[in-house]
GUSEBA-429782 format. One record per residue: x, y, z of N, C-alpha, C in turn; residue in one letter; residue number from 0. Coordinates in steps of 0.02 Angstrom, whole numbers, plus 50000, padded with zeros to 5 digits. Layout:
<recs>
<rec n_east="X" n_north="Y" n_up="Z" ca_east="X" ca_north="Y" ca_up="Z" c_east="X" c_north="Y" c_up="Z" residuo="A" num="NUM"/>
...
</recs>
This chain:
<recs>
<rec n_east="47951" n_north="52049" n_up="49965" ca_east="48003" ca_north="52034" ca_up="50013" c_east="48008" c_north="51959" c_up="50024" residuo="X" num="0"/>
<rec n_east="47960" n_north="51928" n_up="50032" ca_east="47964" ca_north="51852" ca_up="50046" c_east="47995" c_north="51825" c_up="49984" residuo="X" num="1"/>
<rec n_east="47987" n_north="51849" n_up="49928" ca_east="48019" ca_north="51821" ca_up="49863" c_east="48077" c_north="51810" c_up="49860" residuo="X" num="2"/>
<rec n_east="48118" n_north="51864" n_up="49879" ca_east="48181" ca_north="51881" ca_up="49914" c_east="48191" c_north="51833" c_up="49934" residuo="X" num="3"/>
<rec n_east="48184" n_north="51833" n_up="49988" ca_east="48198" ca_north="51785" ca_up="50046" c_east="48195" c_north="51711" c_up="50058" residuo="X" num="4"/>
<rec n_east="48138" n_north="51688" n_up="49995" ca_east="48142" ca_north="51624" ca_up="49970" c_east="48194" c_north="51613" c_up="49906" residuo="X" num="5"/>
<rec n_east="48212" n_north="51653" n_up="49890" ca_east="48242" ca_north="51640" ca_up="49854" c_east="48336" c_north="51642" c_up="49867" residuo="X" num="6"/>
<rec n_east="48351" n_north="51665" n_up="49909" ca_east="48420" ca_north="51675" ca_up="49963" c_east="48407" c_north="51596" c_up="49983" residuo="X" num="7"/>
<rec n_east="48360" n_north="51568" n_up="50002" ca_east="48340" ca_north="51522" ca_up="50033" c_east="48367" c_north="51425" c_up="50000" residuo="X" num="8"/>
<rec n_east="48333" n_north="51457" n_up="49934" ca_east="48352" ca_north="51418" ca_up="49891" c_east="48425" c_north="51430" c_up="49865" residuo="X" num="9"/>
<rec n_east="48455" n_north="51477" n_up="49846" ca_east="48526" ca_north="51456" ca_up="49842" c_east="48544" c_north="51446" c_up="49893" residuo="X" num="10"/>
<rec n_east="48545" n_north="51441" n_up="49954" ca_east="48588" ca_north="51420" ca_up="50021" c_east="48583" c_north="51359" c_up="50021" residuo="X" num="11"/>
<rec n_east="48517" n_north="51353" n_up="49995" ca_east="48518" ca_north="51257" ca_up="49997" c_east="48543" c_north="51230" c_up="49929" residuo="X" num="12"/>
<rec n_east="48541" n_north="51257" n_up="49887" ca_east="48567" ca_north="51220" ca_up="49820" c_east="48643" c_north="51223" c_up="49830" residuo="X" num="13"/>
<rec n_east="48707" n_north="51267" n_up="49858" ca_east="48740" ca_north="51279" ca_up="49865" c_east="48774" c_north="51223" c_up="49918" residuo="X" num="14"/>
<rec n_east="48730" n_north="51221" n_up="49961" ca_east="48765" ca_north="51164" ca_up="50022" c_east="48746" c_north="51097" c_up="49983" residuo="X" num="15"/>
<rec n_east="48690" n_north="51071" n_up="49933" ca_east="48686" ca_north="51009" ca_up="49921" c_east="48757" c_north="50987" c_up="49864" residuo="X" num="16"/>
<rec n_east="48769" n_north="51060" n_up="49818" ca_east="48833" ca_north="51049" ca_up="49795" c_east="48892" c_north="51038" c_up="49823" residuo="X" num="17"/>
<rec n_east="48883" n_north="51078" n_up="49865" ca_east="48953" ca_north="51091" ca_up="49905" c_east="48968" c_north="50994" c_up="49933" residuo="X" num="18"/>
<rec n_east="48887" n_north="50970" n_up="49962" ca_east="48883" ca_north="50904" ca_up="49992" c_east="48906" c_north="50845" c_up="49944" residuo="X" num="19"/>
<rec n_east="48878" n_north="50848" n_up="49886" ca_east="48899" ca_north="50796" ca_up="49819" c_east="48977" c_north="50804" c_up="49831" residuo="X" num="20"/>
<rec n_east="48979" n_north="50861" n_up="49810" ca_east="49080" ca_north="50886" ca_up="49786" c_east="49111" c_north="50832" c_up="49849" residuo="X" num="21"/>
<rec n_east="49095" n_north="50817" n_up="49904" ca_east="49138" ca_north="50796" ca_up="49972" c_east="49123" c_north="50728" c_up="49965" residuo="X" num="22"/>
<rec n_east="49062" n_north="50718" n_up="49946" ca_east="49041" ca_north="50638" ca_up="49937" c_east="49082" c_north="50600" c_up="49885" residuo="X" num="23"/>
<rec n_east="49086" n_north="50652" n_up="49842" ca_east="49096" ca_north="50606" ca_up="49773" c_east="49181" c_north="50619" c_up="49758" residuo="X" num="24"/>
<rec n_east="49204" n_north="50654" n_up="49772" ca_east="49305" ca_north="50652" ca_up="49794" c_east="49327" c_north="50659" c_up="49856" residuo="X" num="25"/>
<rec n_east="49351" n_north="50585" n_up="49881" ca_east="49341" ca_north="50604" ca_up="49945" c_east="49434" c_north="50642" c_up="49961" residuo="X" num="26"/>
<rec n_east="49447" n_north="50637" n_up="50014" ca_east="49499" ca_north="50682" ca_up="50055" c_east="49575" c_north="50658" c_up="50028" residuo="X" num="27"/>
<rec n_east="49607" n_north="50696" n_up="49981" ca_east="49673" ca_north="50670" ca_up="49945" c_east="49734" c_north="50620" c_up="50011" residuo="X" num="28"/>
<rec n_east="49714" n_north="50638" n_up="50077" ca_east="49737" ca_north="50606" ca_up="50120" c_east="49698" c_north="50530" c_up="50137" residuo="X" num="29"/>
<rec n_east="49643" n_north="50497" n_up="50100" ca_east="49615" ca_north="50449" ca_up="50102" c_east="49658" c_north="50394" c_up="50040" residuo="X" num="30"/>
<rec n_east="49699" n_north="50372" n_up="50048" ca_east="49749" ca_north="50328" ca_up="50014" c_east="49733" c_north="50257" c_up="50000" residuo="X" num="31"/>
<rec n_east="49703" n_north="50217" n_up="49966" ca_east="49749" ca_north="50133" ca_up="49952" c_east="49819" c_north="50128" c_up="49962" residuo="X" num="32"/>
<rec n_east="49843" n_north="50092" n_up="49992" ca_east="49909" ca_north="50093" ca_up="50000" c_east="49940" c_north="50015" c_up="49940" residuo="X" num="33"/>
<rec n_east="49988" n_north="50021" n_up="49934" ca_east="49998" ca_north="49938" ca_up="49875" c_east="50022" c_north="49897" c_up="49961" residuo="X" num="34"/>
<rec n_east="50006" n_north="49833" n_up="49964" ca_east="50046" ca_north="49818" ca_up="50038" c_east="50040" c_north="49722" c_up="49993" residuo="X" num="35"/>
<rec n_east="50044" n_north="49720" n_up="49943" ca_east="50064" ca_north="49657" ca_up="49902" c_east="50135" c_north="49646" c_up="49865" residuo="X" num="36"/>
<rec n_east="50186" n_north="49627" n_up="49858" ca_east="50228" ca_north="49624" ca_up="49806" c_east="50219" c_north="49541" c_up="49773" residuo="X" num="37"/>
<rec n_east="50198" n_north="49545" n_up="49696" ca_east="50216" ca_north="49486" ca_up="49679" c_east="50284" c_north="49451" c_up="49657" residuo="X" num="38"/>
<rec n_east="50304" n_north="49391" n_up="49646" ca_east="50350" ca_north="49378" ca_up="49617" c_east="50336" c_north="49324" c_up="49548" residuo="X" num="39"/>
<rec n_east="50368" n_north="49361" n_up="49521" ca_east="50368" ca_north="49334" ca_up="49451" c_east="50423" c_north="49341" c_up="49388" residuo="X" num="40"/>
<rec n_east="50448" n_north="49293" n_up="49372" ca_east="50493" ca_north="49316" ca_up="49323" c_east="50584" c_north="49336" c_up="49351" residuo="X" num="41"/>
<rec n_east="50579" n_north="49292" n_up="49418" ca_east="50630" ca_north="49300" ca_up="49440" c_east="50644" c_north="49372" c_up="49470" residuo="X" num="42"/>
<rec n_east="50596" n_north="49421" n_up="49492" ca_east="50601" ca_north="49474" ca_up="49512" c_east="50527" c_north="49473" c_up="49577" residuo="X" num="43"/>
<rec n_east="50551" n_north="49539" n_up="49595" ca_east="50498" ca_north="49557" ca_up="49661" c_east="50478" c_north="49626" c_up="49618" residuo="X" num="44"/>
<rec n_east="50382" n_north="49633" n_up="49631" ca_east="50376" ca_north="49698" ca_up="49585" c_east="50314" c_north="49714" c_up="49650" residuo="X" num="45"/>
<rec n_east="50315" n_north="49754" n_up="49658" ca_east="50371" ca_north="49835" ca_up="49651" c_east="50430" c_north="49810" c_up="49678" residuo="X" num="46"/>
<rec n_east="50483" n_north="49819" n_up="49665" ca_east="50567" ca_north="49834" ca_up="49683" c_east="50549" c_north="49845" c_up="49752" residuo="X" num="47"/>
<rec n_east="50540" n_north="49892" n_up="49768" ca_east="50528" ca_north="49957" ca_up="49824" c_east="50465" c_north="49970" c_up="49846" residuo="X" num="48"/>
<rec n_east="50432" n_north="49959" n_up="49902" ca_east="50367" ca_north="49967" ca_up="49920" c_east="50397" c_north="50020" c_up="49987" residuo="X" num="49"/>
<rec n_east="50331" n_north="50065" n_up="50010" ca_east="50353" ca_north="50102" ca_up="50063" c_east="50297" c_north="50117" c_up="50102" residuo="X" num="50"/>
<rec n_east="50298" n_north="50089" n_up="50155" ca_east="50219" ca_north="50087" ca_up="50207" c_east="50226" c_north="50105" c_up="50249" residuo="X" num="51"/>
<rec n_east="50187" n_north="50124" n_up="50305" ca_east="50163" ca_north="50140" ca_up="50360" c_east="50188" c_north="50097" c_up="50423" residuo="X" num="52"/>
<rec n_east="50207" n_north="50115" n_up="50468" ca_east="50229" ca_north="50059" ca_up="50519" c_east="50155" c_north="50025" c_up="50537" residuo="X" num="53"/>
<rec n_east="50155" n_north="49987" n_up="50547" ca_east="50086" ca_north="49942" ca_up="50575" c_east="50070" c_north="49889" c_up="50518" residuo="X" num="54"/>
<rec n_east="50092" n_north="49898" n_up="50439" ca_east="50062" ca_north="49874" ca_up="50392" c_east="50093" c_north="49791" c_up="50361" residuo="X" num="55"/>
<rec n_east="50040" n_north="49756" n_up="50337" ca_east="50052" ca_north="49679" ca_up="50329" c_east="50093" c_north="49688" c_up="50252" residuo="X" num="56"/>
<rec n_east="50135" n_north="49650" n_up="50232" ca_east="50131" ca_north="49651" ca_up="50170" c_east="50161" c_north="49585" c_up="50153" residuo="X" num="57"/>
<rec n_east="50113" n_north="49558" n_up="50099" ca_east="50112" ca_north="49506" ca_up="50073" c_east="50138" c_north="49500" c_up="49997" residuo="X" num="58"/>
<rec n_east="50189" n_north="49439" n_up="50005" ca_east="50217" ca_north="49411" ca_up="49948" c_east="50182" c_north="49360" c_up="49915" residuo="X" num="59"/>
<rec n_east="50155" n_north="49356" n_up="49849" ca_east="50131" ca_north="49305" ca_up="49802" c_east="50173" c_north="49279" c_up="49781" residuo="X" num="60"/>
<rec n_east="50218" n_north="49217" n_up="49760" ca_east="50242" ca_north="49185" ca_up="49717" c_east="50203" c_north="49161" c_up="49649" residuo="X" num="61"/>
<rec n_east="50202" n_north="49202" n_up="49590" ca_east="50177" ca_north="49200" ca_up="49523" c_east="50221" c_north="49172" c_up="49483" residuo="X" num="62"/>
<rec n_east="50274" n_north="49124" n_up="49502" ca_east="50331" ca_north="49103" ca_up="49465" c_east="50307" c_north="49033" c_up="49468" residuo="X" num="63"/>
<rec n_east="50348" n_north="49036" n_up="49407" ca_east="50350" ca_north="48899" ca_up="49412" c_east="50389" c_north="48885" c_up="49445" residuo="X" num="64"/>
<rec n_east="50432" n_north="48922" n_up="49489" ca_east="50474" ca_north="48883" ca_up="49516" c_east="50478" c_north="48927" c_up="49605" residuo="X" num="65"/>
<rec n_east="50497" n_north="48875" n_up="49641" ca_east="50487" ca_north="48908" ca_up="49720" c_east="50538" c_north="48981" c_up="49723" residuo="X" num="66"/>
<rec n_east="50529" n_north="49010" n_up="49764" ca_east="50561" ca_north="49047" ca_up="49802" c_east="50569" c_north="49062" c_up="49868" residuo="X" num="67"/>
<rec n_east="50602" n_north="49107" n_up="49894" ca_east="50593" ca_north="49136" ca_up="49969" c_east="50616" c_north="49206" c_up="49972" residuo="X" num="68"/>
<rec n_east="50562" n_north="49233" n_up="50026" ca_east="50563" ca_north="49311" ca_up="50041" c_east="50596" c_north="49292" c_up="50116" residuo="X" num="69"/>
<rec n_east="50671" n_north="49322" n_up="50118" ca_east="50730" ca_north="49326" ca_up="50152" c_east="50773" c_north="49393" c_up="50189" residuo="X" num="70"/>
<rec n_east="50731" n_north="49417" n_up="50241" ca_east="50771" ca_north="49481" ca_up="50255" c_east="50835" c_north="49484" c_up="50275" residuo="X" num="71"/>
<rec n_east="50884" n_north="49529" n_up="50248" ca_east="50958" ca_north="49519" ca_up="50250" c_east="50967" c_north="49531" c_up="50314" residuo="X" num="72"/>
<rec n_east="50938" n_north="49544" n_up="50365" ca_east="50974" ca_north="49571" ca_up="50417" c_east="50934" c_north="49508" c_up="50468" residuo="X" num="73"/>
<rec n_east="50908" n_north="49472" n_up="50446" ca_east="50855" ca_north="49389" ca_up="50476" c_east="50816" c_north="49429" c_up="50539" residuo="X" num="74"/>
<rec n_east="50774" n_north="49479" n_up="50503" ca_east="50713" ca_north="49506" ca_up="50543" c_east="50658" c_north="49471" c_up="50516" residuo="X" num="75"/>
<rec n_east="50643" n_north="49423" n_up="50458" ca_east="50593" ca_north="49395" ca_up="50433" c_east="50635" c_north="49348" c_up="50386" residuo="X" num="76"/>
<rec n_east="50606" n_north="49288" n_up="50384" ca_east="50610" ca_north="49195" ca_up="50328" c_east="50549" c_north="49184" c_up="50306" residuo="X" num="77"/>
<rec n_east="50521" n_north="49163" n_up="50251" ca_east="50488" ca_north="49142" ca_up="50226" c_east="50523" c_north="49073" c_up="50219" residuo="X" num="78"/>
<rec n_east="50464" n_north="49002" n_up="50198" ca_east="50494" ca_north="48938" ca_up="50192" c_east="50497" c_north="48946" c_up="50106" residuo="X" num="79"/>
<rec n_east="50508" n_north="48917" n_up="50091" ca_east="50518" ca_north="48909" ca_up="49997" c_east="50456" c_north="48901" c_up="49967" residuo="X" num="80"/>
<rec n_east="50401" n_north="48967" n_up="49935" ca_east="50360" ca_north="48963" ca_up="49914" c_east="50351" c_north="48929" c_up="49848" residuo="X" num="81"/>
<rec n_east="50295" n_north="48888" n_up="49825" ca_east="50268" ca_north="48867" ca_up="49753" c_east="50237" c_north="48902" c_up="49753" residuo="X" num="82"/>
<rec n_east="50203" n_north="48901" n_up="49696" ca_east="50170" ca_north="48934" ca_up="49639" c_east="50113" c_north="48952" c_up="49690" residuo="X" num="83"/>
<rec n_east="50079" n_north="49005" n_up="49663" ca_east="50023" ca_north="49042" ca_up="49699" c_east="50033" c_north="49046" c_up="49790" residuo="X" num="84"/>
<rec n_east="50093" n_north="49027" n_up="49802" ca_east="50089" ca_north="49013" ca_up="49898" c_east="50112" c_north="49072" c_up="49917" residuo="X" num="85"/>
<rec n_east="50084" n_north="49101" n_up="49980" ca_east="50109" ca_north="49170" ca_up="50007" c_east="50139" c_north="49161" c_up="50051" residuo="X" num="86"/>
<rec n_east="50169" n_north="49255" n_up="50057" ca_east="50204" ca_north="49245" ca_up="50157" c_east="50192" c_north="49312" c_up="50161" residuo="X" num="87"/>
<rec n_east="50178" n_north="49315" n_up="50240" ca_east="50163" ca_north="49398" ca_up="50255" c_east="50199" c_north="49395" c_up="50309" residuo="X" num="88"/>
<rec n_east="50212" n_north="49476" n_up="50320" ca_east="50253" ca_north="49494" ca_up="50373" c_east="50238" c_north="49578" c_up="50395" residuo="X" num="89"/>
<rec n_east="50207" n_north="49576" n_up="50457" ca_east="50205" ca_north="49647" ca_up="50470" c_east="50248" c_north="49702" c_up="50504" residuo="X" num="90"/>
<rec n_east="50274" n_north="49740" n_up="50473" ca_east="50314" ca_north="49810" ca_up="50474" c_east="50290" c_north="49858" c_up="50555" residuo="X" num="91"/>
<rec n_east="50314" n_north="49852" n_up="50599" ca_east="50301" ca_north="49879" ca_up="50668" c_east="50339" c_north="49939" c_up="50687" residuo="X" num="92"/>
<rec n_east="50404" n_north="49931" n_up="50657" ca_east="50461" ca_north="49989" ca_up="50688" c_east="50491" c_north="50002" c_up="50614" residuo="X" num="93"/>
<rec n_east="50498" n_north="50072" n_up="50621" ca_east="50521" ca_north="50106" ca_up="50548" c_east="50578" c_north="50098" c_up="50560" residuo="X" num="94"/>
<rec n_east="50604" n_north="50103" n_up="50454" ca_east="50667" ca_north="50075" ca_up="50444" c_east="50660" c_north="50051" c_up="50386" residuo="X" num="95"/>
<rec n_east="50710" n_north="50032" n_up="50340" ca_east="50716" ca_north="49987" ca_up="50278" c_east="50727" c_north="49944" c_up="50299" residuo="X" num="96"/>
<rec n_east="50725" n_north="49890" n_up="50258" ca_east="50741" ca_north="49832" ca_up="50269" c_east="50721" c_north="49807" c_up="50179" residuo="X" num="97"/>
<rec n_east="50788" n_north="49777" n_up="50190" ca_east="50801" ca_north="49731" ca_up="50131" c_east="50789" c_north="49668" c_up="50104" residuo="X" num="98"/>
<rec n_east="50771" n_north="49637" n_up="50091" ca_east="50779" ca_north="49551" ca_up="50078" c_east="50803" c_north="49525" c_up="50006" residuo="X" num="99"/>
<rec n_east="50794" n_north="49469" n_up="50002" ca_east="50793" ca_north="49435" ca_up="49925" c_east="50769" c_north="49365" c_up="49938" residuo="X" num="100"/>
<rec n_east="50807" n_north="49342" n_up="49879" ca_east="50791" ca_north="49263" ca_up="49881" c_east="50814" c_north="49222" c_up="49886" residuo="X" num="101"/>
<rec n_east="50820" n_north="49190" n_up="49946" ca_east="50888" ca_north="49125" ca_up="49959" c_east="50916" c_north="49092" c_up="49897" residuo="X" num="102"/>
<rec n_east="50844" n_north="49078" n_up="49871" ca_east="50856" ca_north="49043" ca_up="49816" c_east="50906" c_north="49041" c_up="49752" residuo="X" num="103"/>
<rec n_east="50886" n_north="49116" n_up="49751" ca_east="50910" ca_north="49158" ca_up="49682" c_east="50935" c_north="49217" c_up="49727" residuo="X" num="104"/>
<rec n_east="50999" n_north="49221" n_up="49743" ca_east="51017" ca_north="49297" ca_up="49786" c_east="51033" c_north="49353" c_up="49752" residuo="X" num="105"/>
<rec n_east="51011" n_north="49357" n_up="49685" ca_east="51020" ca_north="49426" ca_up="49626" c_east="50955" c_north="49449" c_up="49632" residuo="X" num="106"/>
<rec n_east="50883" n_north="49408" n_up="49669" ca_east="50820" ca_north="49426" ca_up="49671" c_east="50817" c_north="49446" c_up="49736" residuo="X" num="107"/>
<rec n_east="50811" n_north="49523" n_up="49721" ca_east="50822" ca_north="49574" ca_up="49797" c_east="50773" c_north="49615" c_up="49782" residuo="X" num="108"/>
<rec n_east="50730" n_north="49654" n_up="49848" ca_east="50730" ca_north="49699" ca_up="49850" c_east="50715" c_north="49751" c_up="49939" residuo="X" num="109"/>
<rec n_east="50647" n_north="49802" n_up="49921" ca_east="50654" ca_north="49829" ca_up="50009" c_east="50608" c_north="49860" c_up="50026" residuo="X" num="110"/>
<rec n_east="50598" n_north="49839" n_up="50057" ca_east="50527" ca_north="49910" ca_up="50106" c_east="50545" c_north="49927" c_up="50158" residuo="X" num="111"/>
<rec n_east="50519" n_north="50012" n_up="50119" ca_east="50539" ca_north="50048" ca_up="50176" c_east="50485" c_north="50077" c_up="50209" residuo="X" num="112"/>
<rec n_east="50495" n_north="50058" n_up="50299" ca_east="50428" ca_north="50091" ca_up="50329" c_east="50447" c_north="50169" c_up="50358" residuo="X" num="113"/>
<rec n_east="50405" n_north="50178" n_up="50359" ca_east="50393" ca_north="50242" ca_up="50392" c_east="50332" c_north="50246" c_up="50456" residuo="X" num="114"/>
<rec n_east="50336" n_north="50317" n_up="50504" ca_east="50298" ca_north="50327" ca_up="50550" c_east="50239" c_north="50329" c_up="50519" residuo="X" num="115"/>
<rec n_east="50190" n_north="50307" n_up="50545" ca_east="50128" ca_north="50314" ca_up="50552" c_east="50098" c_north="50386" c_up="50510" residuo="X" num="116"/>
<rec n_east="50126" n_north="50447" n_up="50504" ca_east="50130" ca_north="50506" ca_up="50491" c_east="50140" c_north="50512" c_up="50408" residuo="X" num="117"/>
<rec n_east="50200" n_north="50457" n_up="50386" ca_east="50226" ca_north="50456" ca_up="50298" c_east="50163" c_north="50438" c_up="50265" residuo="X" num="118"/>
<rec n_east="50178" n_north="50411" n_up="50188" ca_east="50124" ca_north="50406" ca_up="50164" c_east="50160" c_north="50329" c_up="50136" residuo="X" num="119"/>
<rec n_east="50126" n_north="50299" n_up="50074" ca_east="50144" ca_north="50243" ca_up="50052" c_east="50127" c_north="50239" c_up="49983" residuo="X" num="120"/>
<rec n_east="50218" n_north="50210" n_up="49947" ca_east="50229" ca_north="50227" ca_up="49899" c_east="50257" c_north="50164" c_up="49862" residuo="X" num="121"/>
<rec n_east="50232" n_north="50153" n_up="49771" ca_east="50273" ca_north="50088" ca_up="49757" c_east="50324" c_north="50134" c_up="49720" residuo="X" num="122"/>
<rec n_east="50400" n_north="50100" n_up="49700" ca_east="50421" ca_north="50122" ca_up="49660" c_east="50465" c_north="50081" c_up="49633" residuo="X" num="123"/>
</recs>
């Protein structure tokens, strides 16, 4: 009987240390990186389309030789005319799209769109 019973014993525990790895080692598909960078380069903004969380920073790189500016069309956010490697951030509080481009170059557009706290965050 004790054989039994040590041995129930031992799968209960081999079972929970698996079960424990499995949770450790993938964690919760709701545990996300979000992208909250767009660079510019090449006369474009990449991702096009970023889509975050209200609360979230997101920062523009200038990866181009020549300046630019991140310009929201509706003048909720200006950046000054970035060089090469110079950033600008701006954090997303109240959901909504919002558009910008580039003073500079006004064919270099694009938009993030936030969402509640609740969405998820997406490049596209």
């Amino acid at each position: 009987m004790r054989t039994v019973v040590n041995c129930k014993l031992c799968t209960a525990t081999a079972l929970a240390a698996a079960l424990l790895t499995a949770v450790v080692s993938f964690p919760a598909a709701s545990a996300q990186t979000t992208a909250t960078e767009v660079k510019i380069d090449n006369f474009a903004f990449a991702p096009h389309h970023l889509t975050v969380k209200a609360g979230t920073t997101v920062t523009w790189t200038n990866e181009d030789d020549i300046p630019h500016t991140v310009t929201s069309s509706k003048k909720v956010f200006r950046s000054k005319a970035l060089d090469t490697n110079d950033k600008f951030s701006f954090t997303f509080t109240t959901p909504g799209e919002y558009e910008y481009f580039c003073s500079l170059h006004p064919h270099m557009t694009g938009a993030i769109v936030v969402e509640a706290t609740t969405g998820g965050a997406t490049a596209r």
